[in-house]
C-alpha positions as MATLAB code, in Angstrom:
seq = 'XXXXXXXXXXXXXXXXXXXXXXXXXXXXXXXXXXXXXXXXXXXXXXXXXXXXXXXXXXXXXXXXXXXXXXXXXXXXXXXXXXXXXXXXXXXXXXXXXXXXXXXXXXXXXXXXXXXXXXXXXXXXXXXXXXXXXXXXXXXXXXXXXXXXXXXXXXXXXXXXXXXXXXXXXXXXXXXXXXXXXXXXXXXXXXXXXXXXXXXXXXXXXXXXXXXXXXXXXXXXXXXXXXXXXXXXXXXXXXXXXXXXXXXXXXXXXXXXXXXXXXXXXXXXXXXXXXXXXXXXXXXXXXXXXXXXXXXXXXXXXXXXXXXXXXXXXXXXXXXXXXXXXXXXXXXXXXXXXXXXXXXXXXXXXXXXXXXXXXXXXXXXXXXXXXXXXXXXXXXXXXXXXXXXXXXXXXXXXXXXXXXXXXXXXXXXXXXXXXXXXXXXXXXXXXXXXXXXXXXXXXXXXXXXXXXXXXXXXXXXXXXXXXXXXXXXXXXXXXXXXXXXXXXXXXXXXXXXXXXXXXXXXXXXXXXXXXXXXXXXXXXXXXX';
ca = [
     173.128  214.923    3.126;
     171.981  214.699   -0.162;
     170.681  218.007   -2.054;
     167.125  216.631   -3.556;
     165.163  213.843   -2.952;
     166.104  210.328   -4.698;
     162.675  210.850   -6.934;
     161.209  214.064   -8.440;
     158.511  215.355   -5.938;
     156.723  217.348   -8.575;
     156.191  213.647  -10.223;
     152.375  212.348   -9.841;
     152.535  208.951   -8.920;
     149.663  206.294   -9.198;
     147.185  205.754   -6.437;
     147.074  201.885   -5.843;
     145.508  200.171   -3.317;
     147.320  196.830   -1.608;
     145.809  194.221    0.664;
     148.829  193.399    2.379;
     149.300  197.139    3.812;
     146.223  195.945    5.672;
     146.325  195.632    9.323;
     144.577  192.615    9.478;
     146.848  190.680    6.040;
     149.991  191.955    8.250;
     148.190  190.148   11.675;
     147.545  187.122    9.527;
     151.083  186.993    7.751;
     153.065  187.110   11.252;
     150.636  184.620   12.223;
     151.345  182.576    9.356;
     155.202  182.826    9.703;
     155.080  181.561   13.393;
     158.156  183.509   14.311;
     157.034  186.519   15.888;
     154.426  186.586   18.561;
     151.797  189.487   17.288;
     148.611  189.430   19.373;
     145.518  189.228   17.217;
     143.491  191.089   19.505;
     145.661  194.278   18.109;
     143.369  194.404   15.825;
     140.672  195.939   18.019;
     142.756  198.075   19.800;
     143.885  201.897   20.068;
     146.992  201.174   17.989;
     149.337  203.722   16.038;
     150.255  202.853   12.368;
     152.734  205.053   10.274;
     153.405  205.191    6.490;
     156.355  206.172    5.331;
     156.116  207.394    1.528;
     152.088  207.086    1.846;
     151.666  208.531   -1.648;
     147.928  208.876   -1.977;
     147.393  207.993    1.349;
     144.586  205.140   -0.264;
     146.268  202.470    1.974;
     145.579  204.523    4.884;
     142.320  205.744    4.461;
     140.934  202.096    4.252;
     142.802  201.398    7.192;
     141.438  204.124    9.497;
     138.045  203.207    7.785;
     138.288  199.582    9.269;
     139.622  200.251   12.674;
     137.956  203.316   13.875;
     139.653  203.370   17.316;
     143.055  203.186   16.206;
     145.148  206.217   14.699;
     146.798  206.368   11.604;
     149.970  208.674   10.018;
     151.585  209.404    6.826;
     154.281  211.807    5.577;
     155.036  211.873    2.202;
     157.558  214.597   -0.188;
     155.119  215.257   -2.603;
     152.455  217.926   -1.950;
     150.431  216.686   -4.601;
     149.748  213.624   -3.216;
     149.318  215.223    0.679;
     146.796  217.370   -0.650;
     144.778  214.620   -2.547;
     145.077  212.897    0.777;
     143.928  215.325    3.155;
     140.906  216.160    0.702;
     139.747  212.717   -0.020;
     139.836  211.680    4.051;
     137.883  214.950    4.847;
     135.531  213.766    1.489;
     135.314  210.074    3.157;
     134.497  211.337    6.731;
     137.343  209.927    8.627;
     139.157  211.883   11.628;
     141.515  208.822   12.540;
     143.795  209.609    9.637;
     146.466  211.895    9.320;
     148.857  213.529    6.846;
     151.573  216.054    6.959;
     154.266  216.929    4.060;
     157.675  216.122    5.656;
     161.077  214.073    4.733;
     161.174  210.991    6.747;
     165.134  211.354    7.023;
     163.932  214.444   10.078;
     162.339  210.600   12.159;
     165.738  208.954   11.851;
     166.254  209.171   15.616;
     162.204  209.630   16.576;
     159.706  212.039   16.549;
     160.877  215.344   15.682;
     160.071  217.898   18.063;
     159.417  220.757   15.196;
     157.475  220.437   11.675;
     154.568  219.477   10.478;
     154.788  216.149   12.742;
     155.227  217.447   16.019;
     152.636  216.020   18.425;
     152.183  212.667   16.849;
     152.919  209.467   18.841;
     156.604  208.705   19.699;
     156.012  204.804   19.419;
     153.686  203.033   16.691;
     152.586  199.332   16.755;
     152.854  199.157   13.044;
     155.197  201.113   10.610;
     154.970  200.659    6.892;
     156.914  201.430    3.815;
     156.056  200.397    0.966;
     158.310  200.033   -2.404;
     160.233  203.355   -0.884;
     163.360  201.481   -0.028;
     164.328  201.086   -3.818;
     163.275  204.743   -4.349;
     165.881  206.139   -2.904;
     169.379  206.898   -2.341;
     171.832  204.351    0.455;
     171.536  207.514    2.994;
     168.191  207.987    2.858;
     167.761  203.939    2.874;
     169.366  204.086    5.895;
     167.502  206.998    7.569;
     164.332  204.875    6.793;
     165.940  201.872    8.053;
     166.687  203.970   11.644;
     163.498  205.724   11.925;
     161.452  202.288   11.923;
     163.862  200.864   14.352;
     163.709  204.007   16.175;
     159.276  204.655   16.092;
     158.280  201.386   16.529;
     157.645  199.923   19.903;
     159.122  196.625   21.292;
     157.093  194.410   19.092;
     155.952  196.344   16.485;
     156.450  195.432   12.771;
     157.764  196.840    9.962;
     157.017  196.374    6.444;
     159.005  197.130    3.875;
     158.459  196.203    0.346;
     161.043  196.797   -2.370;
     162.521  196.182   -6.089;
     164.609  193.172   -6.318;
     167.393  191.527   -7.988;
     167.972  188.932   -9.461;
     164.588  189.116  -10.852;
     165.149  193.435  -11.996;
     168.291  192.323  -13.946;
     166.267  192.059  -17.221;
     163.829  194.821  -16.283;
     166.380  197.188  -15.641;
     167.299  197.269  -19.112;
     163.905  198.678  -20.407;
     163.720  200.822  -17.385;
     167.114  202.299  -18.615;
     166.139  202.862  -22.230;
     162.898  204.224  -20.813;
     164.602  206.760  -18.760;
     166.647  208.023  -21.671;
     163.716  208.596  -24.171;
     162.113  210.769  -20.865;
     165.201  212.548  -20.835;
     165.382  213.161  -24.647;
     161.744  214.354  -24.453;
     162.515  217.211  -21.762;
     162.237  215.185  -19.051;
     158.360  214.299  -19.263;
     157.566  210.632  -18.525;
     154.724  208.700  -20.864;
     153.423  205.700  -21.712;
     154.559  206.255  -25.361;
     157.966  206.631  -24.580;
     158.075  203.035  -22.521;
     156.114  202.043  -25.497;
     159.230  203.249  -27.592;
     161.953  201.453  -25.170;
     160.337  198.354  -25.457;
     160.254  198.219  -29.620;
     163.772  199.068  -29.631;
     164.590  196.606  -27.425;
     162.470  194.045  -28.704;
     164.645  194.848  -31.980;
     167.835  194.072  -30.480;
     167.224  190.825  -28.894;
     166.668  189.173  -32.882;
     164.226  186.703  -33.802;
     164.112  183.215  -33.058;
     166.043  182.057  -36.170;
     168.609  184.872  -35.588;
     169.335  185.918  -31.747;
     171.167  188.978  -30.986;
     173.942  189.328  -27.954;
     171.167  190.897  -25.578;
     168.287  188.081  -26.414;
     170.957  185.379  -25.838;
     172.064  187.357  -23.106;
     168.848  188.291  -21.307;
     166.664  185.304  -23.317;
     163.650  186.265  -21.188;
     163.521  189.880  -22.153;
     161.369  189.552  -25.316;
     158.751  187.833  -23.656;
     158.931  189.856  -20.456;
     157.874  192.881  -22.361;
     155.000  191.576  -24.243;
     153.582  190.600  -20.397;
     154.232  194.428  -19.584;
     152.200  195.611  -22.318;
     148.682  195.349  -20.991;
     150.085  196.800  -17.802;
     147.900  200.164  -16.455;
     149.990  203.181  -17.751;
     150.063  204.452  -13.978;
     152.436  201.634  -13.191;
     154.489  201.206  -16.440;
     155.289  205.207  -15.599;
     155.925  205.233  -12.251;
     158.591  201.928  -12.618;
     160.024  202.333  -15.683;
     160.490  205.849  -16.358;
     162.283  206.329  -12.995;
     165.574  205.812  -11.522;
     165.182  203.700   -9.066;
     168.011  201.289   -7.450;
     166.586  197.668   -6.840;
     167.883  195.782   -4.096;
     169.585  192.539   -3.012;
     167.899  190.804    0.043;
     171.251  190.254    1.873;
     172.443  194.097    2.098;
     168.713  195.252    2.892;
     168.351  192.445    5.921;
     171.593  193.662    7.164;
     170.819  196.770    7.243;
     167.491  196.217    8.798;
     169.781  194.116   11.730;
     171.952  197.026   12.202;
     168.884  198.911   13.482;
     167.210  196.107   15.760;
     164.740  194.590   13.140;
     164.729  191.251   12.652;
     163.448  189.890    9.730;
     160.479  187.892   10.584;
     158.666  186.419    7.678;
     156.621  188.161    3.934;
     153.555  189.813    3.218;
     153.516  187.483    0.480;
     151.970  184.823    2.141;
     153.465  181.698   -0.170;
     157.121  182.494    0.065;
     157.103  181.788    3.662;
     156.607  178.330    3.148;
     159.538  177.255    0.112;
     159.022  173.444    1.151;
     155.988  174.498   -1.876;
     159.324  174.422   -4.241;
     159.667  171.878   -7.220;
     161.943  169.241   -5.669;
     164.581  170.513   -7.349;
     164.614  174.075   -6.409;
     163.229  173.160   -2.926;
     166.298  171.273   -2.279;
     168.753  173.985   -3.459;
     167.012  176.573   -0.979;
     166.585  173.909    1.957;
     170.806  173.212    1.771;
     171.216  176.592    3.725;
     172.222  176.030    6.942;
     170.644  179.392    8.333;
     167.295  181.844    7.597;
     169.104  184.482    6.339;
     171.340  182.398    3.256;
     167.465  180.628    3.037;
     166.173  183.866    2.243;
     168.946  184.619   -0.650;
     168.646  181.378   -2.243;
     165.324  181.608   -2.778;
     165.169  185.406   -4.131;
     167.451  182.914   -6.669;
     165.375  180.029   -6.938;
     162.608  182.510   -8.468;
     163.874  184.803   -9.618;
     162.472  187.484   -7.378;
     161.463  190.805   -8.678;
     159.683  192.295   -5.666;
     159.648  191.239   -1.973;
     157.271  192.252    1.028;
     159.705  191.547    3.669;
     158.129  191.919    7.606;
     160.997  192.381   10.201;
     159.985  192.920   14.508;
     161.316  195.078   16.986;
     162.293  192.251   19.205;
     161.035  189.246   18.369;
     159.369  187.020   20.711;
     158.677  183.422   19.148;
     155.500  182.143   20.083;
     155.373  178.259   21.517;
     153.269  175.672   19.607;
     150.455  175.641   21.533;
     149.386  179.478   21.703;
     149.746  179.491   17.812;
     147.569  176.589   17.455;
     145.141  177.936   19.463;
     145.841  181.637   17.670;
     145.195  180.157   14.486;
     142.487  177.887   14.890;
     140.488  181.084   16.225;
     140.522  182.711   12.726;
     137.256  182.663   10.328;
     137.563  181.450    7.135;
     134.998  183.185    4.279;
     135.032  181.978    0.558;
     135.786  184.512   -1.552;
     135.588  183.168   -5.061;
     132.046  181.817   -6.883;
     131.606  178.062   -5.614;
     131.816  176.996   -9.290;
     134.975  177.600   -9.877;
     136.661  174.791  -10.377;
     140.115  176.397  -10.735;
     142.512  174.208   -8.448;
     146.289  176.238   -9.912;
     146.903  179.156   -9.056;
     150.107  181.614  -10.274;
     152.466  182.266   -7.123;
     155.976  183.967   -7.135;
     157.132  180.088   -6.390;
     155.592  179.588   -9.768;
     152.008  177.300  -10.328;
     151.011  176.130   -7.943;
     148.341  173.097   -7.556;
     145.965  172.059   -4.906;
     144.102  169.019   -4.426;
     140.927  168.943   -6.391;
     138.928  166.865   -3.979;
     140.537  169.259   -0.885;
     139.303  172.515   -3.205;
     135.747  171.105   -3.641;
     134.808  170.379   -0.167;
     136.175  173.534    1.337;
     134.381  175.333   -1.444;
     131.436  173.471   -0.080;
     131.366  174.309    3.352;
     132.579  177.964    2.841;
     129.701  178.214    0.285;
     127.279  177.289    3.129;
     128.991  179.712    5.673;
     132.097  180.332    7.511;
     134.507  178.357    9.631;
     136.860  178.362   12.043;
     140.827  177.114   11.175;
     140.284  175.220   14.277;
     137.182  173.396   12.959;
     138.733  172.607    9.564;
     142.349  171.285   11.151;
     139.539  169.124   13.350;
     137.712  167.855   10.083;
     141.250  167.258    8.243;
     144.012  164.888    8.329;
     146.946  167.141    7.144;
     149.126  168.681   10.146;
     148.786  172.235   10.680;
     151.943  173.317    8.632;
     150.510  171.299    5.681;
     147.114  172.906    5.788;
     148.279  176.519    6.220;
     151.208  176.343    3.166;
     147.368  175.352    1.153;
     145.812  178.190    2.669;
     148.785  180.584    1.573;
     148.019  179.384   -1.773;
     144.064  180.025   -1.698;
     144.296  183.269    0.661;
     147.550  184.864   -2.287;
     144.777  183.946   -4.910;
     141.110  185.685   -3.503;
     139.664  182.048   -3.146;
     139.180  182.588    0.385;
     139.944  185.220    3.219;
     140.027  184.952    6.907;
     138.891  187.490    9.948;
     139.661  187.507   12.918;
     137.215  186.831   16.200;
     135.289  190.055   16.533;
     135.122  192.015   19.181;
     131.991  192.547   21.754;
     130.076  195.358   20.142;
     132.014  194.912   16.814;
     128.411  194.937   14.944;
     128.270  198.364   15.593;
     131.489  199.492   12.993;
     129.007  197.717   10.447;
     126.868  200.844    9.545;
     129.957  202.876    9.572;
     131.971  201.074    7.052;
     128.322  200.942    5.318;
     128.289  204.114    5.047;
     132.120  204.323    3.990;
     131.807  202.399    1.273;
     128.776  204.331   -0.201;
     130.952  207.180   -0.522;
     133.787  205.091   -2.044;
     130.727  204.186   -4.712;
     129.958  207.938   -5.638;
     133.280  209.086   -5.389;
     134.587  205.990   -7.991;
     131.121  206.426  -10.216;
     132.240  210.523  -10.577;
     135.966  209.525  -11.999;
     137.846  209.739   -8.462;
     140.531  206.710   -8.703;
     139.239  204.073   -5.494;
     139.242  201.228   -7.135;
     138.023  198.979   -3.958;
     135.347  198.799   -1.245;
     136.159  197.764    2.228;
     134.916  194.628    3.543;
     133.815  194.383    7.247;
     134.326  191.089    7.737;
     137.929  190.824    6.566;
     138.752  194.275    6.722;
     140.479  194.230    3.856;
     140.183  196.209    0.791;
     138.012  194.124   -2.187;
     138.837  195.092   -5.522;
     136.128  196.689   -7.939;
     135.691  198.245  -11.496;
     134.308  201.731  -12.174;
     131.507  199.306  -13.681;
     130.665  197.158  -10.935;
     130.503  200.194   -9.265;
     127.740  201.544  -10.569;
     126.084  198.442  -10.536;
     126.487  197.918   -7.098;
     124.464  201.595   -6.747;
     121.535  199.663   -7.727;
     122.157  195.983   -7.573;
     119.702  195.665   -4.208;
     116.855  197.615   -5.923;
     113.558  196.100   -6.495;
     113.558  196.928  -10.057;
     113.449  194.369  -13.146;
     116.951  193.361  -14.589;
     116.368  196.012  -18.061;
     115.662  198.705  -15.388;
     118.692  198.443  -13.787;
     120.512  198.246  -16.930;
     118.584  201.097  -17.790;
     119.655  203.184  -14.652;
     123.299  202.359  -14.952;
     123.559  203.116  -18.199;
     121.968  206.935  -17.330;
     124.053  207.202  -14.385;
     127.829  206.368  -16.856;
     126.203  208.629  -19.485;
     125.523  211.791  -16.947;
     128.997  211.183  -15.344;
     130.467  211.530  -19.107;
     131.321  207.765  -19.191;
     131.558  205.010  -21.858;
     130.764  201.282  -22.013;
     133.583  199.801  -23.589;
     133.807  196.249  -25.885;
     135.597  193.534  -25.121;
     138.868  194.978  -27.041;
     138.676  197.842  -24.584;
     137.231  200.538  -27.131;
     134.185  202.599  -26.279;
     130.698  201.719  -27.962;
     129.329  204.070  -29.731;
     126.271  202.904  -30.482;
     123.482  203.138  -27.327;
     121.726  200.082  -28.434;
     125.136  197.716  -28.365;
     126.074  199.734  -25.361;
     122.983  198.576  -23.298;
     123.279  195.218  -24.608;
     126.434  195.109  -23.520;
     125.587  195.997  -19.666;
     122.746  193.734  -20.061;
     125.479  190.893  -20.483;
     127.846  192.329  -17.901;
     125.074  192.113  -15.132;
     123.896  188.779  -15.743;
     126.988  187.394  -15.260;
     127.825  190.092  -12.140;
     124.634  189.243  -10.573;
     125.389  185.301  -10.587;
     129.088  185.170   -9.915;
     130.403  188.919   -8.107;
     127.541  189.559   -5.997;
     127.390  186.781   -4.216;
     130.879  187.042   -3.529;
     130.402  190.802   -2.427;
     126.999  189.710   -0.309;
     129.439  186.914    1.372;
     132.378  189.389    2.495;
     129.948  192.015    3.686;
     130.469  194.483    0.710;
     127.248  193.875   -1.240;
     124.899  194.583    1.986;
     127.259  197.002    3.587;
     126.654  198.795   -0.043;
     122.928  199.099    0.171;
     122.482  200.401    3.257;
];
């Protein structure tokens, strides 16, 4: 066994939210996938959902927040980050979620009967582990590997998100040179030091009238690193001052075999569907005779860098007819301003377009309210495989989102993710790193700034525009905040500062809110 984890445990690591840890994306990704039958009415129900490697435990504190009747678990190595957890689910008010600090490697052949785990389920519906597999060493790999196929039920999925080649071959470079300046600098990780990496290798890739051996080698690199610099300093740390081992799909769906998962479909909604492919590419990954060689060629076809891979405990393939019907039960909400004519959208297949005259009148109707898939497959002429690789598209992007039927009585989790949210508002508005407010209609997590967090304190007041300016601006000064430029540096200067908020609401109020009012965020806030 190996002597110390794969990863320092007295590192801090970020604490990010991500959409597709959500029940409800995972529900709507098998769905989408059509190769595993996953009932949606899960959703509803007194499920078990485990995290292994739950870091800040964010993920599953939204989680428990949307489905109050099911139970959620995480274990992570770092006390740190268990403490944080416990503290903020006790600050949130929610008894559903729980945390204990313990190695997964002690769940490689189920529940262990001592430790701080004892008593929790023996089978979970869902089991999640997100960008862990890379983390850490090929025994520990495996030991994650076994305890999935050994926790979850018959049925149950497992996510697993990783690093990936052939799309870390250039990155690893930089994460290399970044690991030796930590190392030369006593071990302590920093921005300044990737900062460093990335100057020297910049150096040593030439210019474009003189290119080095690693610019002709890795041509890609230069500009790769000028896309990294705007990057949040919690992530440039935590994936390039590290020593982490990406992965090749092949090995890691092997492996996954090995221990009765079978890989099932992605969290990233658009690579299920590669027919999207430039006829070029598309034909090089269609040539494979078989899923699995499918699934290689197209890690090569764009140059993957991270996958969100979904395997089953036993797949059962649902027939045509049950995922029509499945399907055409879901809700679809806009979720972009109806104004935005934007019709490309960035994908990992690359840009990808949709028909202009398709965009405007869904925008149209979802503007006016929700719809069924059902009702818009009725309305349409494209097949249902045609219509849902669109929706992959729209759905990867925030144009729209989709719920699934409620539940009798579901109205009643409305005040209680109300009140959820308001203390994800004062908790972000004092400094504490949220970042997102839960929507009850697609119980997802919705992305907001510190900013539009404070405005959204005050957005359903009765007060005139310069009040709420007014109050917003009191409430970032008493919490010790700033109101930055456009550059990103703080305004010194009150007068310029309000001004500035002044021009931030005006556009918030006319193209976020409504967006927030449509998913249930804005009202649910406000209560």
């Amino acid at each position: 066994m190996e002597s110390k984890p794969a990863y320092p445990i007295d590192k801090i690591y970020g604490a990010f939210l991500h959409r597709e840890l959500s029940v409800s994306w995972l529900m709507l990704a098998t769905l989408l996938g059509g190769r595993h039958r996953l009932e949606p009415a899960l959703i509803h129900s007194g499920f078990h959902y485990l995290d292994f490697g739950c870091g800040h435990g964010l993920n599953l504190l939204f989680n428990a927040a949307a489905h109050p009747q099911a139970s959620f678990y995480g274990l992570d190595l770092n006390p740190t980050h268990i403490a944080g957890a416990i503290a903020r689910a006790e600050a949130l008010g929610l008894p559903n979620v729980h945390f204990a600090l313990a190695d997964l490697k002690s769940f490689a052949t189920g529940l262990p009967s001592t430790g701080p785990c004892r008593g929790w389920p023996e089978a979970y519906d869902v089991v999640v582990a997100h960008g862990l597999a890379s983390w850490v060493g090929p025994e520990v790999r495996e030991a994650l590997v076994a305890a999935a196929g050994s926790l979850l039920r018959p049925g149950g999925i497992f996510y697993c998100s990783y690093n990936t080649y052939p799309g870390w071959l250039s990155r690893s470079t930089l994460q290399m040179l970044s690991v030796e300046e930590a190392l030369r600098a006593g071990g302590s990780t920093s921005l300044a030091g990737i900062r460093k990496a990335a100057q020297i290798l910049t150096g040593f890739t030439g210019t474009e009238d003189n290119t080095l051996p690693l610019g002709k080698e890795l041509p890609g690199l230069r500009s790769l690193i000028e896309r990294l610099q705007p990057m949040p300093e919690a992530y440039l740390v935590g994936e390039y001052q590290s020593a982490h081992q990406p992965l090749y799909v092949g090995p890691m769906h092997r492996l996954c075999a090995a221990h009765g998962l079978s890989h099932i479909g992605s969290a990233t909604l658009a690579e299920m569907f590669p027919d999207m492919l430039d006829p070029q590419r598309r034909s090089l990954v269609m040539e494979a005779d078989d899923l699995p060689m499918r699934e290689v060629l197209l890690d090569l076809a764009i140059n993957q860098t991270f996958r969100r891979d979904l395997f089953a405990k036993g797949p059962c393939l649902p027939s045509r007819p049950w995922r029509r019907q499945a399907m055409g039960e879901l809700s679809l909400h806009l979720g972009a301003a109806p104004d935005d004519d934007a019709n490309e959208f960035s994908t990992s297949l690359g840009l990808l377009g949709i028909d202009a005259d398709f965009m405007r009148a869904l925008k149209g109707t979802l503007s006016e309210r929700p719809v069924s898939l059902g009702w818009l497959l009725d309305q349409s002429s494209l097949e249902l495989e045609d219509l849902l690789m669109r929706l992959s598209v729209l759905l990867g992007a925030g144009v729209i989102g989709v719920s699934v039927p409620a539940k009798a009585g579901a109205e009643a989790l409305q005040p209680a993710i109300a009140g959820f949210n308001e203390r994800c508002l004062d908790q972000t508005t004092l400094g504490e790193e949220i970042g997102a407010l839960l929507s009850p209609v697609l119980l997802q997590p919705i992305s907001i700034s510190v900013l539009e967090a404070f405005f959204l304190q005050v957005a359903h007041s009765d007060l005139a525009s310069e009040d709420v300016v007014q109050l917003v601006w009191m409430g970032i000064s008493m919490a010790g905040g700033n109101v930055k430029d456009k550059q990103g540096q703080p305004i010194e200067d009150p007068e310029q500062a309000v001004r500035q908020l002044q021009e931030f609401w005006e556009t918030f109020a006319r193209e976020r809110l409504p967006v927030l009012w449509r998913l249930g965020i804005a009202s649910a806030a406000a209560a």
